[in-house]
N, C-alpha and C positions, 0 to 999 in steps of 0.2 A: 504494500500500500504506500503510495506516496503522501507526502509531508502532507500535502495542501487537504487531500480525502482525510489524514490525522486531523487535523487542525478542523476541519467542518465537520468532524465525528464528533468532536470534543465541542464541540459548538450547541450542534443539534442534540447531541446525546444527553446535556445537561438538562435536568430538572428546573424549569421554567421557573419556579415557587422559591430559588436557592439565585443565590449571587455569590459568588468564585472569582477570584483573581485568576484560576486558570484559564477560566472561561475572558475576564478582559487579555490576556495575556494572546490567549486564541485569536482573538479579535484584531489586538493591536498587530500581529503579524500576518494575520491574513491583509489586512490595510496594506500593506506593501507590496503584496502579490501583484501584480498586472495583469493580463491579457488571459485569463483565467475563469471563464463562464462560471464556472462552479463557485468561482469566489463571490461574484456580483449575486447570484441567486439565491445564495443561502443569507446572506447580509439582507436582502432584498426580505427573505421571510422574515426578520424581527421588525420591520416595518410594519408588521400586519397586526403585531404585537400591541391590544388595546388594554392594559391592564394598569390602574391606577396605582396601583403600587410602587413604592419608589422606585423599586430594584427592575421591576419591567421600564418602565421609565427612561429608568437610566441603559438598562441592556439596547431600548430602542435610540436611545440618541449615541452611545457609541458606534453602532450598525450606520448610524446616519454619516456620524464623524470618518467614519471606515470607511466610508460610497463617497462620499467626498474628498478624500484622499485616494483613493481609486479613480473617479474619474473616471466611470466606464458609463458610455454615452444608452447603455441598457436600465441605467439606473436612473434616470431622467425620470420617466413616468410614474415609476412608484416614488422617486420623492413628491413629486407633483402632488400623488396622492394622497401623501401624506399628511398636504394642507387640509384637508377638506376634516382630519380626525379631529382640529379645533373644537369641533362641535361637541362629542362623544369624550377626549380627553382630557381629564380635567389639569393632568400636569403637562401635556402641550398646550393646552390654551392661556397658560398662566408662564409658558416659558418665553421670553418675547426671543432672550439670547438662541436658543433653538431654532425658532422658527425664523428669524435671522440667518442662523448658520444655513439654513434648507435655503432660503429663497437665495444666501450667496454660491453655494450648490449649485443650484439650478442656473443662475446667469452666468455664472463660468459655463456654461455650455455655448455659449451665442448665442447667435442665430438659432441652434437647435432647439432651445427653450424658447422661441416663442410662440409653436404652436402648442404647447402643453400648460401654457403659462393661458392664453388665451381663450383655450377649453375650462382652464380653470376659472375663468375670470366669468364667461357664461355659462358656466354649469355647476359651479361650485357650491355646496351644500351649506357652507356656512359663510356672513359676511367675513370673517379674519380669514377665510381660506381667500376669498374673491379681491380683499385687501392687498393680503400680501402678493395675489397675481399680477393687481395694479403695480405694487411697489416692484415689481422684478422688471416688469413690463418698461417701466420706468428710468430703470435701472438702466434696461437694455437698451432704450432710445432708438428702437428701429422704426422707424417709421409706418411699416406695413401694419403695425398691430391699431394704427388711429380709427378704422374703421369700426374694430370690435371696442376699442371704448366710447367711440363716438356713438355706438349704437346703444351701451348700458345707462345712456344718458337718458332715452325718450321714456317720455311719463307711458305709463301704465306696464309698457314693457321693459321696461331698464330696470336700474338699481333702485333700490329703496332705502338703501343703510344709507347715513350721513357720511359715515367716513368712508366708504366705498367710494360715493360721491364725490366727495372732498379730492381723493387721490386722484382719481379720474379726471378732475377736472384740471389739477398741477401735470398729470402726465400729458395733455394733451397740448398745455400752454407751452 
């Protein structure tokens, strides 16, 4: 068995309910790996990881820390998704530095985040997830995304949060 199959055995094999320095130790070295499908996938499942306990918590934003030191353009999407857990998580939605780190994640991608930034912006399940789509969006300064905020403007069918609003209207000045 090689190292990398070690290291996401010891990953996945651990008891979810339990926090280990083996298991961050696992983690901070798989972070280094590269060009490694298996690494990006199994990081990607603690993403899905909705449990308010601190130690889930914290397993989900090291995983996040790991993807973002990876850098693998597969990991795009589930962080994406990850905004929208503001809703359901009560220690993502109280984290701002997290949700930071994710949305600077996600714009280190380019241009590749900005159709997923965008999906998020009009589909997104909660106002901080569609927020922080603005803020990346923003971030990113591409021009082509003005249409989808220009269109979260129109009454009945646009935005309704204020500070959705608010963003929307700085990113388009």
């Amino acid at each position: 068995m090689d190292r990398v199959q070690q290291l996401i055995d010891a990953i996945e094999g651990e008891d979810p309910n339990h926090w280990s320095d083996e298991w961050l130790t696992a983690v901070n070295e798989l972070a280094e790996i590269r060009n490694d499908p298996r690494v990006v996938i199994c990081l990607c499942n603690f993403l899905r990881v909705k449990d308010n306990r601190w130690f889930a918590g914290s397993k989900r934003a090291h995983a996040i820390h790991a993807l973002g030191r990876i850098r693998d353009p597969k990991s795009l999407q589930p962080l994406c998704d990850v905004l929208d857990d503001t809703k359901d998580d009560s220690q993502l939605s109280t984290n701002s530095f997290l949700l930071d780190e994710i949305i600077r994640i996600i714009t280190s991608f380019g241009d590749a985040a900005l159709e997923p930034l965008c999906r998020k912006l009009k589909y997104g399940k909660s106002a901080k997830a569609r927020g922080m789509a603005v803020f990346g969006l923003r971030f990113l300064g591409n021009r082509s995304a003005l249409p989808v905020l220009r269109s979260r403007l129109r009454p009945l069918i646009g935005e309704r949060d204020r500070f959705v609003l608010d963003g929307i209207r700085q990113a388009i000045a």
